[in-house]
N, C-alpha and C positions, 0 to 999 in steps of 0.2 A: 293443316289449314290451307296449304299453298295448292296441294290436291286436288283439295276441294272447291276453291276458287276456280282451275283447269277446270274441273269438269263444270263448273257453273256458265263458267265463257264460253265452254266448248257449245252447250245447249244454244247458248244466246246466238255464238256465230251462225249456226246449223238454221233457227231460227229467222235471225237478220237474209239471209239466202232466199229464202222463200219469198220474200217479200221487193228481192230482184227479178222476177220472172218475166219476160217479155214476152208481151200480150202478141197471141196469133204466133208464136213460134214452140217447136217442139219444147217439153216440158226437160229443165234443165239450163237452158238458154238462158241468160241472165244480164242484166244489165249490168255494167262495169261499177257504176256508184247509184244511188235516187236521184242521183242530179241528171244521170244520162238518157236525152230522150233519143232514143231508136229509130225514130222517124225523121228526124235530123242527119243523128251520129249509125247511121245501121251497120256501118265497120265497127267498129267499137264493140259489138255483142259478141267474136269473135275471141277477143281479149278479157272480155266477162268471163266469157263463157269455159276457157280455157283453163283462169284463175282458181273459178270457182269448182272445175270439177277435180283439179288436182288437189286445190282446198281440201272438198270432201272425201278424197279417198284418203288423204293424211290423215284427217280425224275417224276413219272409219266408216263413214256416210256413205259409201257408193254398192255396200256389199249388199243391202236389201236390194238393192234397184233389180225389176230384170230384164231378163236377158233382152224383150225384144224394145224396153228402152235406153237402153246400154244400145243397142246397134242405133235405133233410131237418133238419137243424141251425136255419135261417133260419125255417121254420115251426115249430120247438118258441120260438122266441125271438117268433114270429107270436104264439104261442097267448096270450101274458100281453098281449097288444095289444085293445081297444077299439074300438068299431066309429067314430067319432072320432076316433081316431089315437094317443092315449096310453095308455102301456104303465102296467102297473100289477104290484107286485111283493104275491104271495100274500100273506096273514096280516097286512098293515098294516091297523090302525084306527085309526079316529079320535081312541081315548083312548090312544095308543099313539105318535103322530107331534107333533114343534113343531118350527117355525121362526119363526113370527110369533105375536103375539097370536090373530090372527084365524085362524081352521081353512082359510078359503076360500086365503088365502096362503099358508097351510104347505104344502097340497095341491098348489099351484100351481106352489111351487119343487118339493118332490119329483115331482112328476108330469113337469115339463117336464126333469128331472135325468135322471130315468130313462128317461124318451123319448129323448133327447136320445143318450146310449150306446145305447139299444137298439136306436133307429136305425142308428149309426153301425156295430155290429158287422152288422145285416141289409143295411146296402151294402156291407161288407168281405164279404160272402158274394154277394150276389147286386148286383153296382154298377149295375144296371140296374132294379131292383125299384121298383116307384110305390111311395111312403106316404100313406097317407090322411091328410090336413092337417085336417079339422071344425074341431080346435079350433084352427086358427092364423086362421081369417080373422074372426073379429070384429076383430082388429088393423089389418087392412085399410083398418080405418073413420079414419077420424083423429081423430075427437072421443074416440074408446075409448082408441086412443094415447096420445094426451094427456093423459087422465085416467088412465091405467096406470102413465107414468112420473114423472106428480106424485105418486103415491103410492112411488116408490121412498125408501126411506130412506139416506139415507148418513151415516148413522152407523153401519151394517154395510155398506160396500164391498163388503166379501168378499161375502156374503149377494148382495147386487145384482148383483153381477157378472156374476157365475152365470145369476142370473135374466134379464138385456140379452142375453148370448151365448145361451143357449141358445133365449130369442124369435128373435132374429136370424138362428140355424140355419134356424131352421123355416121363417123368413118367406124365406131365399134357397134353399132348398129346393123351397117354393111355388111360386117364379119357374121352378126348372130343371124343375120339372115339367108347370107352363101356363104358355104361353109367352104366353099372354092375359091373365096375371094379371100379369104381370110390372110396368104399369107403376103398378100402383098398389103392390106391391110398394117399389119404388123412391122411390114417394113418401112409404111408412110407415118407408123407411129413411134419407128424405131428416128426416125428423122428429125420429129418432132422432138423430142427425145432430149436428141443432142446439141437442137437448136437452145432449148431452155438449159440445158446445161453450162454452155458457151457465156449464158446471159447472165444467169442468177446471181446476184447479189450474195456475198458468202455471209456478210453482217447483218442483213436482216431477213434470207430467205428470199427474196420478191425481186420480180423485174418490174423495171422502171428505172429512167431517168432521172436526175436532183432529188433521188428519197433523201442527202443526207443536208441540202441546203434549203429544203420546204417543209415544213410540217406537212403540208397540205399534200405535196406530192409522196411525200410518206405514205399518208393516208391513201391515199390513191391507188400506191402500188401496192400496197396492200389487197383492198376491195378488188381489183383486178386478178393479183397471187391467187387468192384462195380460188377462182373458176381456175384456174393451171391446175391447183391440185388436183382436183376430181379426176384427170386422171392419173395420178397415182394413186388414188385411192382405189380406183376404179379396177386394176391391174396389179394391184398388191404390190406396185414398185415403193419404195423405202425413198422418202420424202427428203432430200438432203436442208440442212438448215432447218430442219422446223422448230427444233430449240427457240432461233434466233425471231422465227414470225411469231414464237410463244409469248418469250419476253414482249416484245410491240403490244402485240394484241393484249397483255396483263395491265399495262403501261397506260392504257387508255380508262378512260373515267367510266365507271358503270353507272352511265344516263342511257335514256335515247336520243340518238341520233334520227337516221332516216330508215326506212324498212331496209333499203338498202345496204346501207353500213353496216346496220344491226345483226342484217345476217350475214354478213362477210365474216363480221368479226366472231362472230359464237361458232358459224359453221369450221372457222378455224382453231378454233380450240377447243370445241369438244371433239375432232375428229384426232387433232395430236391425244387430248383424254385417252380414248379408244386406241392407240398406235403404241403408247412409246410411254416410260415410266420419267415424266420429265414436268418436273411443278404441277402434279397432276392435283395437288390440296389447294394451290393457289386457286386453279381454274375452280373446281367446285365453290370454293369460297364466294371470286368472282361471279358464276352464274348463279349464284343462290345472293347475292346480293343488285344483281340485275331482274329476277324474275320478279318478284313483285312491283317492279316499274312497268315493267312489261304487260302485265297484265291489268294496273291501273290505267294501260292506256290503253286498254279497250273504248270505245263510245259507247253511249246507252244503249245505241240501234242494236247493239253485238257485235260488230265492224269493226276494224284497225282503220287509222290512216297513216299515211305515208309519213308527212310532220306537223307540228301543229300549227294551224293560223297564225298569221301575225298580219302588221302592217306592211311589211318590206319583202312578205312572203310568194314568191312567183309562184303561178298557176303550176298544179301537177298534165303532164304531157302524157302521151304515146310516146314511146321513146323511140327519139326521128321526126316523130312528127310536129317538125317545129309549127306550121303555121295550118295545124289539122285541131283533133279535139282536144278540149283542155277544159279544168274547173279547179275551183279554187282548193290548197288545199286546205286540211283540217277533216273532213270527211270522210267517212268509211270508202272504202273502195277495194274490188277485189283480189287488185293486187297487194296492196296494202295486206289486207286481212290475211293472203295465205302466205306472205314473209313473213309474217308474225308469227303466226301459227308454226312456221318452219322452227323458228326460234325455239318458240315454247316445247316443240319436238324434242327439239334438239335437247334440251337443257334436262326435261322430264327425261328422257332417256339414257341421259350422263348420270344425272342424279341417281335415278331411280329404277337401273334396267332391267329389274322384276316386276314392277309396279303396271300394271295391264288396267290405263283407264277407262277402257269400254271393250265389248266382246271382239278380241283383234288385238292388237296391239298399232304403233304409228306405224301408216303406210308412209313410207319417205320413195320418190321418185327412184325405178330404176335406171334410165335414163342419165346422164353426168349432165350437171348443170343447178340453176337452183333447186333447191327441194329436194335433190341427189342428197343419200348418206349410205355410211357402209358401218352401223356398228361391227360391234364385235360378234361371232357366233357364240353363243351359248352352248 
């Protein structure tokens, strides 16, 4: 039954997509929600667009397309791209974006956020395409390194997280593209390495500050851990403590949360599933009692939203862009829709790793980051 349901959302989402198209632009392009008007918000199509094609190539949607709109698609996602290599989303300003005190760091996380997907949908189109790296190799250096990641704070997890995985994209990306760069590559990952070693918490797996006097920053350092992991995953290195992020992540109530949460917490536990013979009946348990929630919170449209409306409910953002676009949430939206979908990946393929629901199986990112997985080989 639960299958069949998947594949009835799946139609619906595929469905709801078409009906984001933004008018006068290459076919593909997509509005970020129905609320978004492009004439207004014309950065925002960029993070549509991004969403929605990684979206589809998860579900399998992208393999009919051809070749010459796969290229033309790939270069309107080119054009917000840098000669440097990072992308930048229209209409952000200065007095418009925070993450950090400092402007240089705010810029840095959204810069490397949005590089990071824009990338990631321009190899779901073209898996062969170079990326100009400029600004990944001062990293290269180890003294830079190391004064990069003294400055990470972990009193936002979360925040860092984000910021280690999506370096770490770029720098194993580097490698797959020079194959000369590679070893030093390897030594700026061997760095990183031992930076998270120094840190990790042994009781629950995760860095972060007051995991053990806040629920909240619990939580937190959690949502943050799991982008750490990807690469170990990514590099077949052996995960210390993930026993310990197993128990947490078992420990929490199988509702929804936020897309966010949602996929922190599944991406971490069906990837220990996949690793290591450790409460592996619990987690089936637990995602087989989370996936029907999951999927009744589909909207009619086909769309996920982020969390549902309420009264006390703050507007969903760009993330950074505090005083940029925004709409209320409860609404479909495309980030929304493909964390969810990540989810529903994730779980249909813990469950079920023979089960092929459309000609293909899930395309999950190769890239490390959201949407990144590394089952097991068959």
């Amino acid at each position: 039954m639960m299958k069949n349901q998947i594949m009835h959302a799946r139609e619906q989402t595929l469905n709801w997509l078409q009906t984001l198209q933004a008018s006068g632009a290459p076919q593909g392009v997509v509005c970020i929600s129905a609320l978004h008007d492009p004439q207004i918000w014309p950065g925002m199509l960029l993070p549509g667009t991004y969403n929605a094609v990684m979206l589809k190539e998860l579900l399998g949607a992208l393999e009919a397309e051809s070749d010459a709109h796969r290229v033309e698609l790939a270069n309107w996602i080119k054009s917000h791209r840098k000669p440097n290599g990072i992308y930048k989303i229209q209409g952000m300003t200065d007095d418009a974006v925070y993450k950090k005190p400092n402007l240089h760091d705010t810029w840095q996380y959204i810069d490397f956020h949005v590089s990071n997907y824009s990338m990631g949908a321009v190899q779901a189109l073209l898996p062969h395409e170079q990326h100009p790296l400029e600004f990944v190799t001062p990293f290269l250096d180890a003294q830079y390194l190391k004064a990069w990641l003294s400055e990470r704070d972990l009193r936002d997890p979360w925040q860092e997280g984000n910021n280690i995985v999506n370096l770490g994209s770029f720098l194993l990306l580097l490698a797959e593209q020079n194959k000369a760069l590679a070893p030093q590559v390897n030594e700026s990952m061997r760095i990183m390495f031992d930076w998270h070693d120094r840190l990790q918490e042994p009781s629950t797996g995760f860095w972060g500050i007051g995991q053990h006097h806040s629920a909240l920053q619990l939580l937190h350092a959690m949502a943050g851990s799991m982008h750490n992991f990807h690469l170990w995953y990514k590099l077949g290195r052996k995960l210390p403590y993930q026993d310990k992020a197993v128990d947490y992540a078992l420990s929490c109530p199988t509702r929804i949360h936020s897309a966010c949460i949602d996929v922190d917490l599944i991406d971490l536990m069906v990837h220990a599933h996949w690793q290591q013979d450790y409460r592996r009946q619990d987690i089936e348990n637990w995602l087989l009692a989370l996936l029907p929630h999951l999927l009744n919170f589909q909207n009619k449209d086909g769309g996920f939203s982020d969390v549902s409306a309420g009264p006390n409910v703050p507007p969903r953002r760009q993330d950074g862009w505090v005083k940029g676009y925004e709409e209320p949430q409860g609404h479909s939206n495309t980030f929304a829709t493909w964390f969810r979908w990540i989810v529903i990946a994730m779980v249909a393929q813990c469950l079920w790793p023979d089960w092929k629901p459309f000609a293909g199986a899930w395309a999950f990112r190769r890239m490390v980051g959201i949407g990144f997985a590394m089952p097991p080989k068959v």
